[in-house]
N, C-alpha and C positions, 0 to 999 in steps of 0.2 A: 859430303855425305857419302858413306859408302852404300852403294848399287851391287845387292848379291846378283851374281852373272845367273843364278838359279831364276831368277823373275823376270830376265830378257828372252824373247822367242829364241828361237834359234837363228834367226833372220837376221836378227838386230844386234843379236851377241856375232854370227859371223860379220856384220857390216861395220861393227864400233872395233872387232881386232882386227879387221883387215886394214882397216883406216890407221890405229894404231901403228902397225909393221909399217906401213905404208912412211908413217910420217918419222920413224924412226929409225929408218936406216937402207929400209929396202929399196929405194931409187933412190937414194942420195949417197950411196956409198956402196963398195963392193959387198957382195957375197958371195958364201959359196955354198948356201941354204935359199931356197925357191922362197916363194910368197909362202905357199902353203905348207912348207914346214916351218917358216918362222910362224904363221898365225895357229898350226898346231901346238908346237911349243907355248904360245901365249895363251891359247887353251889350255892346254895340260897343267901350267902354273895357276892359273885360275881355280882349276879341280881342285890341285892338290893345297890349295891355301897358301901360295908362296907369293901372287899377287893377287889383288883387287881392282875395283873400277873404281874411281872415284867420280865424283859427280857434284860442282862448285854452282848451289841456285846464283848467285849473286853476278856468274859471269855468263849461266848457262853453258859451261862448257866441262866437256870429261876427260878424264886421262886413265891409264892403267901403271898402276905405279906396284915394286915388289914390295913385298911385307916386310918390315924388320920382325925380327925374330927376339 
């Protein structure tokens, strides 16, 4: 099910992209973009329609995946 990031606090939309980055790259592998410009980046995609949240009832569990176009 897709979860518009429009009906997450702002709390919970920053704690579900941070966790995101987090699990995607940012302490598992170099960068050379901070936390907080990769979870800006993951917001700005959001805004602009390039990706979504997804939201799986059957495993309880969410991911942020880009949009095909």
């Amino acid at each position: 099910m897709v979860v518009p990031y429009e009906l997450l606090s702002p709390e919970i939309l920053n704690k579900l992209v941070e966790d995101f980055v987090t699990r995607n790259g940012a302490i598992h592998g170099h960068t050379d973009n901070t936390l907080g410009e990769m979870a800006a980046s993951v917001r700005d995609q959001l805004a602009n329609g390039g990706a979504e949240i997804l939201f799986d009832e059957e495993s309880q569990s969410w991911t942020i995946v880009q949009k095909t176009r």
